[in-house]
C-alpha positions in Angstrom: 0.0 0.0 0.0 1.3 3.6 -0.9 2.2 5.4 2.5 4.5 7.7 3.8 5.4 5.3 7.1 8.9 4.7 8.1 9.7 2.6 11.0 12.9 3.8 11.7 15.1 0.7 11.9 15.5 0.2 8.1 14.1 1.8 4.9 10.6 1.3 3.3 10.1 1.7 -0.1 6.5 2.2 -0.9 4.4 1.4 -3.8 4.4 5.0 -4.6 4.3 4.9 -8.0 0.3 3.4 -8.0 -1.3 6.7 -8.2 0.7 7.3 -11.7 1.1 5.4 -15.2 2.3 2.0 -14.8 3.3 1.5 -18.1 5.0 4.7 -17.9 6.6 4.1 -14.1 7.9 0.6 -16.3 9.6 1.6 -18.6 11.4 4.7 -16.8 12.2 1.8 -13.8 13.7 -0.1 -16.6 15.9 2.3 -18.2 17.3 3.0 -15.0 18.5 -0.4 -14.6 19.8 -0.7 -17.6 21.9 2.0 -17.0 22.9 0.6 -13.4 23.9 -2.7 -15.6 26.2 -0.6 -17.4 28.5 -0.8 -14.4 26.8 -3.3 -11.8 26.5 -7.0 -13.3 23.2 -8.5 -12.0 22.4 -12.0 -11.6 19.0 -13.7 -10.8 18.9 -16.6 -8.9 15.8 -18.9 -9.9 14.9 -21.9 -7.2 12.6 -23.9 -9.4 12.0 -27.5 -8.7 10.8 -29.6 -12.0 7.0 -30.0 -11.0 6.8 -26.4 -11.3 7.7 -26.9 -15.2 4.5 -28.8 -15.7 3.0 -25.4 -14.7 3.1 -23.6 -18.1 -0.1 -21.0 -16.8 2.4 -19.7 -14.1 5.9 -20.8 -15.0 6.0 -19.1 -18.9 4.5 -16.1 -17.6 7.5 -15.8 -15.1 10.0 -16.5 -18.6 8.2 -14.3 -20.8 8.6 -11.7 -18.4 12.5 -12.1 -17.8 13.1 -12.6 -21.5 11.7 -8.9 -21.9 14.1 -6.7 -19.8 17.7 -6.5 -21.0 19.7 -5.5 -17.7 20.2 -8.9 -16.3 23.9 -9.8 -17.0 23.2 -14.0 -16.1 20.2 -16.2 -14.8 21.0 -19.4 -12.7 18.5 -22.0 -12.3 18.5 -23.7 -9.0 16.9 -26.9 -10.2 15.7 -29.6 -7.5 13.5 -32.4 -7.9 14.8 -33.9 -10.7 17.3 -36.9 -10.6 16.5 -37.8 -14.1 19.3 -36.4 -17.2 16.0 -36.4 -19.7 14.4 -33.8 -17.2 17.6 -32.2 -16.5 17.9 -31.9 -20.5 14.0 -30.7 -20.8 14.6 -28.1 -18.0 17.7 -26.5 -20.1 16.0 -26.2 -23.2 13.1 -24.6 -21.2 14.9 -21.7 -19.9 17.6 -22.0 -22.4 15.4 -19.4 -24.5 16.4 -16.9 -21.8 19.6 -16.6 -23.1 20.9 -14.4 -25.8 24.2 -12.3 -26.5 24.5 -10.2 -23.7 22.7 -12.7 -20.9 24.1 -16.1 -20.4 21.8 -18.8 -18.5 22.9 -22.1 -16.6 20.9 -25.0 -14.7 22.6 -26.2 -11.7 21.5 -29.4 -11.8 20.9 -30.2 -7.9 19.9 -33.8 -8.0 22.7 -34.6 -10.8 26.4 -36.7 -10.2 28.6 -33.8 -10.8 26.7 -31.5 -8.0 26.2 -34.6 -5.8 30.0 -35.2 -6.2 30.2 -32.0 -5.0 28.3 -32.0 -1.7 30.6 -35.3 -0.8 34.1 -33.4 -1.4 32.5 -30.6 0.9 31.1 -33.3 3.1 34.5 -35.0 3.5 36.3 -31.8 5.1 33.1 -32.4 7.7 31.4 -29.5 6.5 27.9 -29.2 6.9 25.6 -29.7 3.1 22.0 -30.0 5.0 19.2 -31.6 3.2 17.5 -31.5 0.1 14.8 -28.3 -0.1 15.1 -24.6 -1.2 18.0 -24.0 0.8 20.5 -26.3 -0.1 19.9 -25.5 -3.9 20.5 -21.7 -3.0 23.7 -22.7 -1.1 25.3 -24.9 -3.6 24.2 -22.2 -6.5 25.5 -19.8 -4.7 28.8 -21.3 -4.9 29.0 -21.9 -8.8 27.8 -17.8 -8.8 31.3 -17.0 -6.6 33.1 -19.3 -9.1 31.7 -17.1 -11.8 33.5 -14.1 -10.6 31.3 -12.0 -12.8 28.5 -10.7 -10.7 27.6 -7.2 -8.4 24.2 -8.1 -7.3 22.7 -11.5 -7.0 18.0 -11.4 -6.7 16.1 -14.3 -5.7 13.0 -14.7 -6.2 10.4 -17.7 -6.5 9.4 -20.0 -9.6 5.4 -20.3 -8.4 4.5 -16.5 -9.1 0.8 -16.2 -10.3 1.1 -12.8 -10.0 4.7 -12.5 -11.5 5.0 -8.9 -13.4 7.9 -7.2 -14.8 7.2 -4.7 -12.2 8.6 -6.9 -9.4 11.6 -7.9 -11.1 12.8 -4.5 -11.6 11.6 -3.6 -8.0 13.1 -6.1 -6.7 16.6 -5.5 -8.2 16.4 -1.8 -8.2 17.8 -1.0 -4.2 20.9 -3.1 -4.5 21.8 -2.6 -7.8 21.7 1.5 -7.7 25.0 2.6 -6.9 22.9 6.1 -5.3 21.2 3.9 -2.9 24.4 2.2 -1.3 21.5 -0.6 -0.2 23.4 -4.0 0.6 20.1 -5.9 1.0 16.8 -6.0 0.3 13.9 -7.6 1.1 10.4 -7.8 -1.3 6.9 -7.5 0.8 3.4 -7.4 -0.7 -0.2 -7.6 0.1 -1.3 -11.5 0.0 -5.5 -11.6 -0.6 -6.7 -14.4 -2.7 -8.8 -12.5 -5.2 -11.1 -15.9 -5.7 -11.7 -16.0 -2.3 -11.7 -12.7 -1.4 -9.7 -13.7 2.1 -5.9 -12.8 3.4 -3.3 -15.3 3.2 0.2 -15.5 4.4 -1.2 -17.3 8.0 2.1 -17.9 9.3 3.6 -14.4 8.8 -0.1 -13.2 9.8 -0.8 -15.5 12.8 2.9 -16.5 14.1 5.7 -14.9 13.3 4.5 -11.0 13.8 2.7 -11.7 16.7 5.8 -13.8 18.0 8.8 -11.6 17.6 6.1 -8.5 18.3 5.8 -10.1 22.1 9.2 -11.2 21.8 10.8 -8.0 21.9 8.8 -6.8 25.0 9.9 -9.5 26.8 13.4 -9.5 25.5 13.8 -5.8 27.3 12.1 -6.6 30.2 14.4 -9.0 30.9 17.5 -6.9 30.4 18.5 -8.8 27.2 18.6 -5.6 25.3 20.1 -7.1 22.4 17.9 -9.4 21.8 15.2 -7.3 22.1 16.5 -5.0 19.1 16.9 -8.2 17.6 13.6 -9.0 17.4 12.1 -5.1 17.1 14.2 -5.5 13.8 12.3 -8.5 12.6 9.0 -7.0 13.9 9.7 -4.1 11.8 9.4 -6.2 8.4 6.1 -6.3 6.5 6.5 -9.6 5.2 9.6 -11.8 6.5 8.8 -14.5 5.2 8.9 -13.0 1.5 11.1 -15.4 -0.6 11.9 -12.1 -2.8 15.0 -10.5 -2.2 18.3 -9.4 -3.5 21.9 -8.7 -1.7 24.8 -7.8 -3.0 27.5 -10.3 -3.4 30.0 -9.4 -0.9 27.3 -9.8 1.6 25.9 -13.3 -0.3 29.3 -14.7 0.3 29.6 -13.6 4.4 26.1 -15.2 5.2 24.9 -18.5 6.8 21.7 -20.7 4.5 19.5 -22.3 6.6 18.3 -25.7 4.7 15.0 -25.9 6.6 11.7 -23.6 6.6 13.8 -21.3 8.5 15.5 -19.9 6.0 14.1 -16.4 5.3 14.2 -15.5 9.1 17.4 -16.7 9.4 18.8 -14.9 6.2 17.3 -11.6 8.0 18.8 -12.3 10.7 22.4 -13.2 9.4 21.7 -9.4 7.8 21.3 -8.2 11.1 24.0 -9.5 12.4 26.3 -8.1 9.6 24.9 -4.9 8.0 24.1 -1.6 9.1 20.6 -0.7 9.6 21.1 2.2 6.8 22.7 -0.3 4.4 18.6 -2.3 4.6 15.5 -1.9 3.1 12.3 -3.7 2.4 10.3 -2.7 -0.6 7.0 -3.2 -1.8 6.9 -5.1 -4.8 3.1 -5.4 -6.3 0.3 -4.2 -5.5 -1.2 -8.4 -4.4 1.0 -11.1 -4.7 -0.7 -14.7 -5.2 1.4 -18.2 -5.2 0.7 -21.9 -3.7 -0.6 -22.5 -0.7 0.2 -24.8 1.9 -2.0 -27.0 4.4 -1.6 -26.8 8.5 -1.2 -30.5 8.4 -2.0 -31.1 11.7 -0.9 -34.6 11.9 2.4 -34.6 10.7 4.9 -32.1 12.2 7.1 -33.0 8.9 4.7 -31.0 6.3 3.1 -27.9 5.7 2.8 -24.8 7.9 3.3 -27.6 11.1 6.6 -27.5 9.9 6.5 -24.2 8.8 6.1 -23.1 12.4 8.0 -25.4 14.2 11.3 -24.9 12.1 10.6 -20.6 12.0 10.5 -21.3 16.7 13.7 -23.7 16.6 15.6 -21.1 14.9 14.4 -18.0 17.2 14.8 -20.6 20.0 18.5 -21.7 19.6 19.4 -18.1 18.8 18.4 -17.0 21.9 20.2 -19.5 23.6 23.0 -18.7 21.6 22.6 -15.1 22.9 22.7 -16.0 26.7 19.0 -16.5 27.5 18.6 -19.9 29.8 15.6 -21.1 28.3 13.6 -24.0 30.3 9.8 -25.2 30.4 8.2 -22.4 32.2 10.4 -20.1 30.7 8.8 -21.7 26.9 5.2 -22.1 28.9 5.2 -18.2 29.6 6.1 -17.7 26.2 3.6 -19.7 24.2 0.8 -18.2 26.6 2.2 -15.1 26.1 2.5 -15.5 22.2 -1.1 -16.5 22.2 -2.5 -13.5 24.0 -0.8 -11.4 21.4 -1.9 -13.4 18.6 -5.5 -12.6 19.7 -5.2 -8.8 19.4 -3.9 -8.8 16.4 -6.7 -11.3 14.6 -8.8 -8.7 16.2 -6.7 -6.1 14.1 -7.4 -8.5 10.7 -11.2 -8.5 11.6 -11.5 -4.9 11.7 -9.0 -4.5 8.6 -11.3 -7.2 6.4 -14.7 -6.2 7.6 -14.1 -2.5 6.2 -12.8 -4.2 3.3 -15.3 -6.2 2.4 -12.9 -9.4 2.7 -14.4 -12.5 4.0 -12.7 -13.1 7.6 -13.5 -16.6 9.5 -12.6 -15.5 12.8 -13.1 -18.8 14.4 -10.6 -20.1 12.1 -8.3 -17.8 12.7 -8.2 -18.6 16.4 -8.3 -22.0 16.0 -5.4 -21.8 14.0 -3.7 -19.8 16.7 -4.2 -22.6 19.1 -2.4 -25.0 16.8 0.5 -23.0 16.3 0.7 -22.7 19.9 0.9 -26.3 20.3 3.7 -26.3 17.3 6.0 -24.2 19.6 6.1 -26.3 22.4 7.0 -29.1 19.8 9.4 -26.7 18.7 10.9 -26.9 22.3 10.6 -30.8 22.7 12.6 -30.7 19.3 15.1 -28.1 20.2 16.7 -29.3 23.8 20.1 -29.8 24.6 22.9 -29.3 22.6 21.1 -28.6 18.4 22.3 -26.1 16.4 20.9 -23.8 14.2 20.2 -25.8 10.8 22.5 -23.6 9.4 24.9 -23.9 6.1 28.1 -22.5 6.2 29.1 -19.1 4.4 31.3 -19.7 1.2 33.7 -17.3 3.0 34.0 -20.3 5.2 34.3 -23.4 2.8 36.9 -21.7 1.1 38.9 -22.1 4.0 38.5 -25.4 3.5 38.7 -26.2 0.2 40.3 -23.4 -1.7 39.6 -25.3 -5.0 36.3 -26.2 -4.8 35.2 -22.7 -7.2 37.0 -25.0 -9.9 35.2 -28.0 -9.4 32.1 -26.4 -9.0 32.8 -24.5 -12.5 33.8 -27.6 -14.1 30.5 -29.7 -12.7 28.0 -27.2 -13.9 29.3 -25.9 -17.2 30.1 -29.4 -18.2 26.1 -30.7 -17.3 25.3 -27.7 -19.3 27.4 -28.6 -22.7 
């Protein structure tokens, strides 16, 4: 929404440009990033697993859309899913159109021998390679893009887009890339209503995580753990933070942690926090509603859906907190969850007011009920989290080159030779 509201903590670029020409505000967006490209080489960063191919309705919309603009200087495909060469091979001649003279495109081929071989050299040095998901193909992608040596600023953004405009793609590059803006990172946000159903989405950023690090931060002061508690005021003070939109510049990609699990956007922001300067940050509102697959509570099964959404998002705050000299223990956890709750209830009462004026459908009931679960999710967070677990964490590249000083060759030589 198009506002004048600054938090204070980072910047917040607004949707500003609504109340003009969008055509117009395109194509003067794009000129100046192709003029940015002229001395800042931009990459983008696709995670796309294969199933998403067999969605042409969303998926060619997304290529269409990068084929248009001419300022990207690469795009990397992050592909997962796939431990088949004949998928592999469909997947490259897919987003092989993307490439022309002055934009080269590669497929890191996740599932595939060379990158596999990979993961065991790095694995052999007892270094940390996670499990398959999201995460580990942005980890092991971003390597190959170090290897490269040709890139400034490195975006990221999703492969199941419904909503997927050139608009966000420009937006979303725009920060990091200016040279005026001196912006290290940046993180995408955007309204999430389903215009079918008329409802909001985005539950867990909705119902857990504001509400979470929102209490969090009170309680964080009040108990003289200052830190912490501008710790989690910082990621109070993001609109989305779970957003899987966002761009960096590649200094900073190389200095920063991955997590493999679903904690990996807060613990990206967080790894930001812990090595950029508020000023050097900004969030930015990329569309004006932002639609993509949706996934179940899964009630049953702590290993799927927004169960372990949740319970992956807590084991992360909860281990950093430990990590940052807080003796955590069951009543310490009971407060919190009770605590957490309580919140949680004042701001559905927030969403109510906000949809009924709206004219958005709002279950209310639900809403609560789904409260209660993710109540019940921390506490198995806790069970999961005792004793001596770290953060699901991959190391920063800085750090595997300490390592293994050669492994930019190998990874060169695995990924341009699955893409001959």
């Amino acid at each position: 929404m198009a506002d004048f509201h600054q938090e204070g903590t980072i910047t917040t670029i607004h949707s500003l440009y609504d109340s003009f020409d969008r055509k117009e505000y395109l194509v003067n967006l794009e000129r100046k990033l192709e003029e940015h490209a002229r001395h800042c080489r931009i990459t983008l960063l696709l995670p796309c697993l294969f199933s998403e191919l067999e969605n042409p309705a969303v998926m060619d919309r997304i290529v269409d859309s990068i084929d248009k603009v001419r300022y990207l200087y690469s795009v990397v495909v992050a592909l997962g899913g796939t431990t088949e060469e004949s998928q592999f091979q469909q997947a490259r001649e897919y987003f092989g159109k993307l490439s022309n003279s002055k934009r080269s495109v590669r497929v890191v081929w996740i599932d595939g021998p060379s990158i596999q071989q990979i993961f065991q050299e790095i694995q052999n040095r007892d270094i940390a390679t996670g499990e398959k998901g999201k995460g580990q193909s942005v980890w092991i992608t971003l390597g190959y893009i170090f290897a490269r040596e040709d890139c400034d600023v490195i975006a990221l953004h999703d492969c199941d887009i419904v909503t997927y405009d050139r608009i966000l793609l420009g937006r979303l590059i725009e920060p990091t890339a200016n040279p005026n803006g001196d912006f290290e990172f940046c993180k995408g946000y955007y309204t999430r209503i389903s215009p079918t159903e008329r409802v909001m989405k985005g539950r867990v950023t909705r119902l857990f995580v504001t509400p979470f690090v929102d209490i969090m931060s009170d309680i964080m002061y009040g108990q003289g753990h200052h830190e912490l508690g501008r710790f989690f005021k910082y990621h109070r003070t993001f609109n989305y933070p779970l957003a899987g939109e966002f761009s960096f510049t590649e200094q900073l990609a190389r200095e920063i942690n991955i997590a493999y699990d679903w904690g990996l956007e807060v613990a990206t922001l967080s790894e930001v926090y812990n090595r950029v300067i508020p000023r050097k940050i900004a969030q930015i509102d990329l569309v004006p509603n932002y639609e993509h697959k949706h996934q179940d509570i899964s009630l049953e099964d702590a290993k799927k859906g927004l169960h372990r959404m949740v319970v992956d998002i807590a084991k992360f705050y909860f281990t950093y907190m430990r990590s940052h000299g807080v003796a955590m223990d069951d009543a310490f956890v009971d407060m919190m969850l009770h605590t957490y709750y309580e919140n949680a209830l004042k701001f559905i009462k927030c969403y109510s007011d906000d949809a009924d004026v709206n004219d958005l459908v709002y279950d209310r009931y639900q809403e609560e009920l789904t409260v209660r679960h993710f109540r019940a999710f921390l506490w198995t967070a806790w069970e999961e989290s005792k004793g001596p677990h770290e953060a699901k964490l991959l190391p920063s590249w800085n750090r595997v080159y300490y390592s293994l000083p050669d492994i930019s060759e190998h990874l060169l030589k695995a990924v341009e030779s699955d893409n001959e």
